[in-house]
N, C-alpha and C positions, 0 to 999 in steps of 0.2 A: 291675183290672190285666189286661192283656193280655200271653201269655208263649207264645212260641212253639216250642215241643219240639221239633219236626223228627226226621228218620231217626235222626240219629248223636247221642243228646242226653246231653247232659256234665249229670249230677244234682247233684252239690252247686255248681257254676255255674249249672244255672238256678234250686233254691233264693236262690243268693246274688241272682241278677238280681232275681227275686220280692221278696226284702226291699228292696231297692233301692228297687223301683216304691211297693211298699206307705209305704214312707219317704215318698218323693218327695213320693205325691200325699197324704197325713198331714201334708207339710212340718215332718218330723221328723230329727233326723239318722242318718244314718245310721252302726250302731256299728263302729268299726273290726275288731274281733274277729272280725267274721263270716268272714274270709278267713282267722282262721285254725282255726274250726270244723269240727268233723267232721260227715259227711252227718246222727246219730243226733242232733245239737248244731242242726244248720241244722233241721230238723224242729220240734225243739220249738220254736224260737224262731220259726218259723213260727206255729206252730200257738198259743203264746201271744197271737204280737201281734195276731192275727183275735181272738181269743176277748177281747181288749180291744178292738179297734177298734170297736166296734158293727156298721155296717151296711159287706156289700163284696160285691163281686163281681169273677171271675175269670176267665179265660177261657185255658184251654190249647188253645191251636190246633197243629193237623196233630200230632195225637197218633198215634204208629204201632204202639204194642205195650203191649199189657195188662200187662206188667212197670211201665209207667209210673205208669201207676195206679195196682198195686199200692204203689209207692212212695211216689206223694204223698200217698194219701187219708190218710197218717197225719201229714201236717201239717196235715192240715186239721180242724178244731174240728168232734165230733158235736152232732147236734143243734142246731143254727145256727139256727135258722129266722129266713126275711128275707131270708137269704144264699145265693149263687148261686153256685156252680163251675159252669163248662159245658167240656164239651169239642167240639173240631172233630177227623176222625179220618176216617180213607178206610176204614178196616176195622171190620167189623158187631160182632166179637168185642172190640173195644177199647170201645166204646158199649155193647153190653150190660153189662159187665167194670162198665161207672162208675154205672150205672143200681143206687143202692140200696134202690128201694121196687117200682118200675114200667118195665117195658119202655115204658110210654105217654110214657118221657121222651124215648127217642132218636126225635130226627128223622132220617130222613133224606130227602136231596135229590135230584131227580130232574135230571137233565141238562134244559140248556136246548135247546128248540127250534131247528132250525137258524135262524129267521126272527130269536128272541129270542137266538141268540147274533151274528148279524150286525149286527144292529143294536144291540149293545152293544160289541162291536169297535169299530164305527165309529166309535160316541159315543167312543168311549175314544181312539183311535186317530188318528181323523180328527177331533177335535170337533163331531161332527154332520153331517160332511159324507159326501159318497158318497167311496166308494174310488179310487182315481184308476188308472185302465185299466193302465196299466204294473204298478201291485202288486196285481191281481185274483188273480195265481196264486200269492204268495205269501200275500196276505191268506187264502185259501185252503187252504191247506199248516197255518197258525197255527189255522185253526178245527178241521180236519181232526186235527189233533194234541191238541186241546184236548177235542175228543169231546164237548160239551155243555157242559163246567164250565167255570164263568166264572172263569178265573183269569187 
């Protein structure tokens, strides 16, 4: 499952999103109840249906604050092995926060080259092609703004 937390993140909405996904791709239904669960209610049932699903992985991207974490990791089933939570997260203190055995889990990412980010714009952008003379300076301004990360 992929779940994307962002700045302002609504927690028993994205629990509810989570079992959604986890349904969906189980091609299980999904129970009606869960809307009207409480965050402590969305948790365990989280944390049961992992601990029966066998094998998953998850993936909370643009995580912003270690209260997040604090939150989830208690639907998520100890001792999994097999099983994968990762986090994406722009802050050092959020990655360390979810790291329970070893600092040697967090990656982090170094900005692209100016060369590798132009040439990934353009593929993006342009489909392969060069930038066309009139949007040099704007194509410009978007790289300049983007600082290395390829987003």
């Amino acid at each position: 499952s992929w779940v994307t937390v962002s700045q302002t993140c609504d927690f028993p909405k994205l629990l509810r999103d989570l079992i959604w996904q986890l349904h969906e791709e189980g091609k299980k239904p999904v129970p009606q109840s869960i809307e009207s669960m409480t965050t402590a209610k969305l948790k365990k049932f989280v944390n049961d249906f992992l601990q029966r699903a066998g094998r998953y992985a998850i993936v909370f991207d643009d995580v912003w604050d270690v209260e997040f974490w604090n939150e989830i990791k208690f639907a998520l089933p100890e001792g999994n092995y097999g099983n994968r939570v990762m986090l994406t997260t722009r802050n050092a203190d959020v990655a360390s926060a979810s790291c329970t055995e070893s600092q040697a889990y967090v990656y982090k990412m170094e900005p692209l080259a100016i060369e590798d980010s132009w040439t990934l714009f353009c593929n993006k952008i342009f489909k392969g092609n060069r930038c066309p003379a009139h949007l040099m300076d704007v194509a410009q301004a978007v790289l300049d703004k983007c600082d290395g990360l390829p987003l």
